[in-house]
PADONU-87606 format. One record per atom (N, C-alpha, C, CB): atom name; residue number from 1; z, x, y. Coordinates in steps of 0.02 Angstrom, whole numbers. Glycine has a CB too. Layout:
N
CA  NUM  Z  X  Y
...
***
This chain:
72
N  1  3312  -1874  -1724
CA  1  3356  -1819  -1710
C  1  3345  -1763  -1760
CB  1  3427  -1842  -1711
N  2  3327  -1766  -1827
CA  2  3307  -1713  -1868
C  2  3272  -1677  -1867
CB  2  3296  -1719  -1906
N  3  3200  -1719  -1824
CA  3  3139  -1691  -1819
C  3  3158  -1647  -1750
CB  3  3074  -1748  -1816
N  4  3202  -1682  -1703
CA  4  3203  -1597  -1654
C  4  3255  -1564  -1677
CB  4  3219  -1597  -1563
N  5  3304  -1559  -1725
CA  5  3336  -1496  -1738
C  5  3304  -1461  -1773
CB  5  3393  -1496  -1762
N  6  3248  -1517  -1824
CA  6  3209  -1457  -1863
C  6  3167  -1412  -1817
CB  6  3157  -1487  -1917
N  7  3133  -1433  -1766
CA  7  3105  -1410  -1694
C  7  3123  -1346  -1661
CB  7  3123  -1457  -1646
N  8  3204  -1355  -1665
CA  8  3230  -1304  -1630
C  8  3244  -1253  -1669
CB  8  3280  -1320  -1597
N  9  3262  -1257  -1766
CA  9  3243  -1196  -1796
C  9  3203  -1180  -1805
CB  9  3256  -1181  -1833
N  10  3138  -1201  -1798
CA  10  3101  -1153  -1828
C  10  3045  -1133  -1753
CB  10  3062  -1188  -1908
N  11  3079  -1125  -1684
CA  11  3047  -1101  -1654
C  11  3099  -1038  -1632
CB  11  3017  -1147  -1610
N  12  3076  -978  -1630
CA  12  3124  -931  -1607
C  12  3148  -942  -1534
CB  12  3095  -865  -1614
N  13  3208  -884  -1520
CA  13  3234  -871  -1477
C  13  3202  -855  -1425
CB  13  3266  -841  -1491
N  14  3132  -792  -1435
CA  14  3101  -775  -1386
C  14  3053  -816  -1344
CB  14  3078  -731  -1404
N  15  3033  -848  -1400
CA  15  2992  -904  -1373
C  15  3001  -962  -1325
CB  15  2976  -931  -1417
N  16  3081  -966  -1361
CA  16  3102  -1032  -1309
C  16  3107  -998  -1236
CB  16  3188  -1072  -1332
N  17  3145  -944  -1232
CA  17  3138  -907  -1179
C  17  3076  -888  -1132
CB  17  3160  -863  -1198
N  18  3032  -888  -1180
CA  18  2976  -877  -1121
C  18  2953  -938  -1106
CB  18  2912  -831  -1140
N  19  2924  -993  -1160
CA  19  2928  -1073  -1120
C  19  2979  -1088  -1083
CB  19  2930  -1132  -1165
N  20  3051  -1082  -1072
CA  20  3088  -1080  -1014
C  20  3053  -1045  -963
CB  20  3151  -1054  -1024
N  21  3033  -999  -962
CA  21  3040  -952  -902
C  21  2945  -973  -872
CB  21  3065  -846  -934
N  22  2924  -1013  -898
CA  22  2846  -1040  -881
C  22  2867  -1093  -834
CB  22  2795  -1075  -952
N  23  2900  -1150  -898
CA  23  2908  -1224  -878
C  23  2960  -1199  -793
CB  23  2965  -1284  -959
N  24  2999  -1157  -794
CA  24  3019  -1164  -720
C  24  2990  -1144  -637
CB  24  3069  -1135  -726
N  25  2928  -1084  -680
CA  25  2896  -1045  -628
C  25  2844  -1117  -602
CB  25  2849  -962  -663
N  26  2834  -1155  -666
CA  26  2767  -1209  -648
C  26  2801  -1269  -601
CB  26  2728  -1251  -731
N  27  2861  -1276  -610
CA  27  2912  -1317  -578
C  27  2917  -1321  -517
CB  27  2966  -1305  -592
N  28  2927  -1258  -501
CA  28  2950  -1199  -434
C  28  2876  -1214  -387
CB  28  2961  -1087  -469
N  29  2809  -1209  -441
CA  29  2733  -1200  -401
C  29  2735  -1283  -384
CB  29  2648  -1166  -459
N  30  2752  -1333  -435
CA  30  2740  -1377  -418
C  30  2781  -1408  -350
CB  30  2740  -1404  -472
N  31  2833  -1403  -357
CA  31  2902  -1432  -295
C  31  2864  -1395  -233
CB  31  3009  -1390  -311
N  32  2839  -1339  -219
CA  32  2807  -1309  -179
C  32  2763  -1331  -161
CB  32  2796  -1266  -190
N  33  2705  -1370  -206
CA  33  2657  -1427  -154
C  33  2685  -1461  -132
CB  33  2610  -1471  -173
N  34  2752  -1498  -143
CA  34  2766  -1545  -107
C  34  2769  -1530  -23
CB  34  2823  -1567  -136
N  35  2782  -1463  -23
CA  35  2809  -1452  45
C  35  2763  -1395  99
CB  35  2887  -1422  31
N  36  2705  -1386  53
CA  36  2662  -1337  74
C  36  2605  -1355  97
CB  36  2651  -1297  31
N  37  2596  -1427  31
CA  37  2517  -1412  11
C  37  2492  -1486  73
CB  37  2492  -1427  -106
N  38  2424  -1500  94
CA  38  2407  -1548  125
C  38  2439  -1622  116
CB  38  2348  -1545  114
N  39  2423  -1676  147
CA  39  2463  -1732  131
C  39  2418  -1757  52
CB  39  2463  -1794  206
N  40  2373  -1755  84
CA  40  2301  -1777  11
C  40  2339  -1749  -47
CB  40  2202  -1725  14
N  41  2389  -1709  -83
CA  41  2402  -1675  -124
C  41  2479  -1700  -139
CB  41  2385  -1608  -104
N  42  2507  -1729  -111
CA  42  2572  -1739  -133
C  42  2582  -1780  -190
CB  42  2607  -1762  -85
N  43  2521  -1807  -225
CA  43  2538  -1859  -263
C  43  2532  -1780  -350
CB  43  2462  -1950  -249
N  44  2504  -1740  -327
CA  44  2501  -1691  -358
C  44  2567  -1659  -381
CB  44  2466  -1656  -325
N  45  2580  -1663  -317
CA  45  2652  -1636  -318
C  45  2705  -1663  -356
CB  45  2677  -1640  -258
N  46  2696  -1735  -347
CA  46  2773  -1738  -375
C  46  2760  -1780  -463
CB  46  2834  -1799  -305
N  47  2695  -1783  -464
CA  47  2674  -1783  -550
C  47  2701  -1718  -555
CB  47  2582  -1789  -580
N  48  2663  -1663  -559
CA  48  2689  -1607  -579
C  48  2763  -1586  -583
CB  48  2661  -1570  -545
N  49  2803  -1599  -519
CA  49  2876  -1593  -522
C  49  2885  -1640  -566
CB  49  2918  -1601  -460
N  50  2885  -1703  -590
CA  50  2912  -1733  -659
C  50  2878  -1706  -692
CB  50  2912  -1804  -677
N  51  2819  -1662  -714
CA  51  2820  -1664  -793
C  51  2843  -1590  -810
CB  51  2739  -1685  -829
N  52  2860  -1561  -773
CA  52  2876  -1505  -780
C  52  2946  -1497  -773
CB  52  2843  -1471  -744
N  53  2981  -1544  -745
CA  53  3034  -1556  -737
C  53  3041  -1575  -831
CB  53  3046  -1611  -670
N  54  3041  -1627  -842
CA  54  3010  -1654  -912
C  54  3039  -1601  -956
CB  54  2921  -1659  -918
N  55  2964  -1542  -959
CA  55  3000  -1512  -1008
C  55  3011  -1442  -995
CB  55  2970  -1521  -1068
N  56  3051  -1438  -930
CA  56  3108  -1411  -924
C  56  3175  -1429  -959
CB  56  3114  -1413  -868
N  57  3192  -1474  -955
CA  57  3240  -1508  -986
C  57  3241  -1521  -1053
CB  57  3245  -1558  -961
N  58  3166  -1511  -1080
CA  58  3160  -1529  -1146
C  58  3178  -1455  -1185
CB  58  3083  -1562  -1160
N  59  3154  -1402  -1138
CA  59  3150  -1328  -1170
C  59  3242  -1316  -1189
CB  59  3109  -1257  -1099
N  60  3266  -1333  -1126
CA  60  3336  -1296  -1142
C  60  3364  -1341  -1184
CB  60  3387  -1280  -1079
N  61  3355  -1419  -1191
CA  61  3382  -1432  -1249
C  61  3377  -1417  -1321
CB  61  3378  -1474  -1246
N  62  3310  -1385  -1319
CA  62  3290  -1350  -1385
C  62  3332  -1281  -1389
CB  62  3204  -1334  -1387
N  63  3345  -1271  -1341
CA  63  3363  -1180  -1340
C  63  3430  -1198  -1366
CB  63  3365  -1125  -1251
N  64  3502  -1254  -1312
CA  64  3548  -1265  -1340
C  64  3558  -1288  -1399
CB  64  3569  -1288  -1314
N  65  3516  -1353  -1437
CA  65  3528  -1352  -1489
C  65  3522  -1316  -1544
CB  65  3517  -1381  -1494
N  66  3461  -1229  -1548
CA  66  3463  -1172  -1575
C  66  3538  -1129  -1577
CB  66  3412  -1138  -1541
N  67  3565  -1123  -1514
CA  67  3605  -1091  -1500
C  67  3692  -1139  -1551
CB  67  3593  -1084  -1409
N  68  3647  -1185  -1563
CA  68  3727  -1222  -1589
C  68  3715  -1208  -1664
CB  68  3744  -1323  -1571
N  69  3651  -1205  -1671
CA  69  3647  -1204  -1760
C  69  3648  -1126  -1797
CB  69  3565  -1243  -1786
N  70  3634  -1096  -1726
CA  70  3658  -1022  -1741
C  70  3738  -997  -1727
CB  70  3612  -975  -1695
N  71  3773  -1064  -1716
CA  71  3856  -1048  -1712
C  71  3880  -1085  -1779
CB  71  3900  -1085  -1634
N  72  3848  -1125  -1802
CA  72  3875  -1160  -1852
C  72  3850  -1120  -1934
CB  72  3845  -1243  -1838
***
């Protein structure tokens, strides 16, 4: 737990923001093979939707736990 709060200070604000705003567009491309792309490709698909899913979830927890150490 130290090693990601240390994680989350010393990566800025903007940054987390733009790895947010990647990890969801890649999310968005990936969930989209599921439903676009040939059948041959779905296994593509939904690797990608978990790992991007992954660290989606990983980004905003970095962002919230920034946002708490910049309230405290």
């Amino acid at each position: 737990m130290d090693t990601f709060k240390a994680q989350a200070k010393a990566t800025s604000t903007p940054t987390l923001i733009v790895l947010l705003i990647i990890d969801v567009v890649m999310l968005m491309l990936a969930a989209s093979l599921l439903f676009t792309g040939p059948s041959t490709q779905y296994a593509y698909g939904w690797f990608g939707a978990i790992l991007f899913g992954f660290a989606t979830l990983y980004t905003i927890a970095l962002f919230v736990s920034r946002y708490k150490q910049s309230l405290a």
